[in-house]
C-alpha positions as CSV (number, residue, x, y, z in Angstrom):
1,X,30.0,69.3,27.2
2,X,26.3,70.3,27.6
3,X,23.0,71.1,25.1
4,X,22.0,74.4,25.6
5,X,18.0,74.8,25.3
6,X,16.6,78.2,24.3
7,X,13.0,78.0,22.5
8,X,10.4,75.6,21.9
9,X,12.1,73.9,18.8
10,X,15.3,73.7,20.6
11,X,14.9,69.5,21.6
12,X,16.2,66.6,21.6
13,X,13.8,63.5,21.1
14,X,14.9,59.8,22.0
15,X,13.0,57.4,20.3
16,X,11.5,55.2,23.4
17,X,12.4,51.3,23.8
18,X,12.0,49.1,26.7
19,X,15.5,49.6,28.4
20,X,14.3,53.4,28.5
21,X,10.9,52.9,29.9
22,X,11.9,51.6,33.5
23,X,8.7,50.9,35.8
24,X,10.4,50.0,39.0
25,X,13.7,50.9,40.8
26,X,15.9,53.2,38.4
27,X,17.1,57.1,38.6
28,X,17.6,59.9,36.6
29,X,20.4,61.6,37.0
30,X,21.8,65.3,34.9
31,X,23.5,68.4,35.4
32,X,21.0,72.0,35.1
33,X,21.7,75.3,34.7
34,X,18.3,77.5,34.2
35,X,18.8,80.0,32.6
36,X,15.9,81.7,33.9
37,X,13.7,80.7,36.4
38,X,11.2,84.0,36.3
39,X,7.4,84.0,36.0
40,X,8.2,86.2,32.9
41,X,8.9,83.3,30.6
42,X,7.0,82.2,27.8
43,X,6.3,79.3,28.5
44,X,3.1,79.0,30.4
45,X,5.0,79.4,33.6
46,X,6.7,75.6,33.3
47,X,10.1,74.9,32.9
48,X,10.6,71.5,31.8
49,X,14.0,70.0,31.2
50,X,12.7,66.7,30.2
51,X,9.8,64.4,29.9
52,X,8.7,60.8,28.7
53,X,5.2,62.5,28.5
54,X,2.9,64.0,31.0
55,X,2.6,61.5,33.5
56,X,5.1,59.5,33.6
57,X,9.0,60.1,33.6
58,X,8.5,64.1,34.1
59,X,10.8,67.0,35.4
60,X,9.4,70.5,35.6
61,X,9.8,73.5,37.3
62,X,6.5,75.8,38.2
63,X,7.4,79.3,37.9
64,X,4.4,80.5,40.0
65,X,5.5,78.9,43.3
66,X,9.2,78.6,42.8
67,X,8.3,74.6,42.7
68,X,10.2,71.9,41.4
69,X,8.1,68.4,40.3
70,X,9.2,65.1,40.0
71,X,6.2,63.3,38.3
72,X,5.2,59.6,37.8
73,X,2.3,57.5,36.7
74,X,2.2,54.7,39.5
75,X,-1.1,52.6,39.7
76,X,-3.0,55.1,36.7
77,X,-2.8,58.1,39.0
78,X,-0.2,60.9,38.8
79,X,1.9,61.2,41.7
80,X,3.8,64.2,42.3
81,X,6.7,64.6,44.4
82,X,7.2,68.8,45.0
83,X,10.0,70.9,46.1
84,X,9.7,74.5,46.8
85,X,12.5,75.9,46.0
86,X,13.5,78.4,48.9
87,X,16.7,79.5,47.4
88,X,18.9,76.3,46.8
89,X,19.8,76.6,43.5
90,X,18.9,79.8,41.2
91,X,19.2,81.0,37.7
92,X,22.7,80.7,36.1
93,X,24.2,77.9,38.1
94,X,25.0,74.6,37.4
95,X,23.8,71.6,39.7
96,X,23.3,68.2,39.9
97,X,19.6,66.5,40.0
98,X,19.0,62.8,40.8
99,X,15.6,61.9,40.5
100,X,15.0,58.4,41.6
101,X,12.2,55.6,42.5
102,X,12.7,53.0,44.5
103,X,10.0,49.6,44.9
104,X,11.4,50.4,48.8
105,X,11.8,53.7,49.5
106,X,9.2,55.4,47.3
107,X,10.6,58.9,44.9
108,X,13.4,60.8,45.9
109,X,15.2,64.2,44.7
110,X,18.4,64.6,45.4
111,X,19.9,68.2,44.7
112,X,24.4,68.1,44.3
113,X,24.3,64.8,46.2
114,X,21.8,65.7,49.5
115,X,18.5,64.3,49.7
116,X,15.8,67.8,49.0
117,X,12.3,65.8,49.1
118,X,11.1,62.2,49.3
119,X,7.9,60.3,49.7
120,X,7.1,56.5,50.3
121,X,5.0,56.1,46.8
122,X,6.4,52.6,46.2
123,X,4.5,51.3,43.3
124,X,5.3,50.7,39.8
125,X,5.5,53.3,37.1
126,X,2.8,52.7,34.2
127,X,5.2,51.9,31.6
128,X,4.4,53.9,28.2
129,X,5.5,54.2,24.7
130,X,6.3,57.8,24.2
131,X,10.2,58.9,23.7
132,X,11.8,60.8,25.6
133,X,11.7,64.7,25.0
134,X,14.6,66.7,26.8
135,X,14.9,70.5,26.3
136,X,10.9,70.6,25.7
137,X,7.9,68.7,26.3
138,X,5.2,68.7,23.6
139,X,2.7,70.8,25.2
140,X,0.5,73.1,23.5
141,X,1.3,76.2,24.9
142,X,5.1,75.8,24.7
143,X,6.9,74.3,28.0
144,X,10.5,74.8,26.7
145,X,13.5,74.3,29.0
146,X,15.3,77.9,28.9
147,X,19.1,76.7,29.9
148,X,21.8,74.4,29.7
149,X,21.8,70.1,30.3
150,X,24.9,68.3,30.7
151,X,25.8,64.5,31.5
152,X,22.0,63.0,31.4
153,X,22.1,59.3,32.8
154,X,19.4,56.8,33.4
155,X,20.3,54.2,35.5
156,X,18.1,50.7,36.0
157,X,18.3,50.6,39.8
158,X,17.9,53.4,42.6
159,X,20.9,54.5,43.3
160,X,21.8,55.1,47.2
161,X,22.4,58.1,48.9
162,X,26.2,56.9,48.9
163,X,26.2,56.5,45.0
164,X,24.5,59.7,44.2
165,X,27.0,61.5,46.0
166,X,29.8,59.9,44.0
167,X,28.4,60.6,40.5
168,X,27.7,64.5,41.6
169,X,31.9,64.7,43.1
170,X,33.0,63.0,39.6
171,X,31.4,65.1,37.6
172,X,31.0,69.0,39.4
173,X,34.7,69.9,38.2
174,X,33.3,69.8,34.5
175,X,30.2,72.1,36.0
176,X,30.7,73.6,38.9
């Protein structure tokens, strides 16, 4: 059971409410398969699975430097958190991303249950009242997902490294 995301219509919008705008300690959580992850895309060369708007709440993939972002608005400032992606997942496979921020720990990505990238940005996330946008994010210029989404979760706390591990093992045998 997935969406499968192909062109710049293909979306899914999520009207915004305040149990969907968290600002402090929450994670997002879904299954990816890119379909492509090639600088040949037309799509600006940005992949991005799913957005609240630019700022804050923001996955997306730069297809110039391999580079996966986790993006949030803390204090009025955007702060990335970047992962180059030197060959741990590629087009065509399924895996699990946890994207989480902590009021402790700072932002975290977690790639099939292991820790990839973290920072200690602990502040709160400037809430906002856009809705959510997953397959697309509406960008002139066209930053469509090009792939498959399965099992998106949003959780209202920061999960540990314990429970992000559980969720990917009871789940992987409907993706992997």
């Amino acid at each position: 059971n997935y969406f499968d995301f192909h062109e710049d219509w293909d979306r899914i919008r999520v009207k915004h409410s305040a149990t969907n705008s968290l600002t402090n300690d929450f994670t997002m959580a879904t299954w990816l398969n890119f379909d492509t992850l090639s600088t040949t895309t037309p799509n600006g060369g940005h992949i991005t699975p799913f957005a609240k708007n630019s700022q804050n709440y923001r996955c997306f993939y730069t297809t110039s430097t391999n580079t996966l972002y986790f993006r949030l608005n803390i204090g009025g400032s955007s702060v990335d958190l970047p992962y180059s992606n030197t060959g741990l997942f590629s087009a065509g496979e399924w895996h699990h991303f946890a994207f989480i921020k902590s009021s402790t720990e700072g932002m975290k990505i977690y790639v099939d249950g292991n820790v990839i990238a973290s920072n200690s940005t602990t502040g709160a996330v400037t809430a906002n009242t856009d809705d959510w946008i997953f397959g697309n994010w509406d960008y002139t210029g066209g930053r469509f997902f090009d792939g498959k989404m399965g099992n998106f979760a949003l959780y209202n706390t920061a999960l540990s490294a314990k429970q992000v591990k559980y969720v990917y093992n009871s789940l992987k045998h409907r993706f992997v």
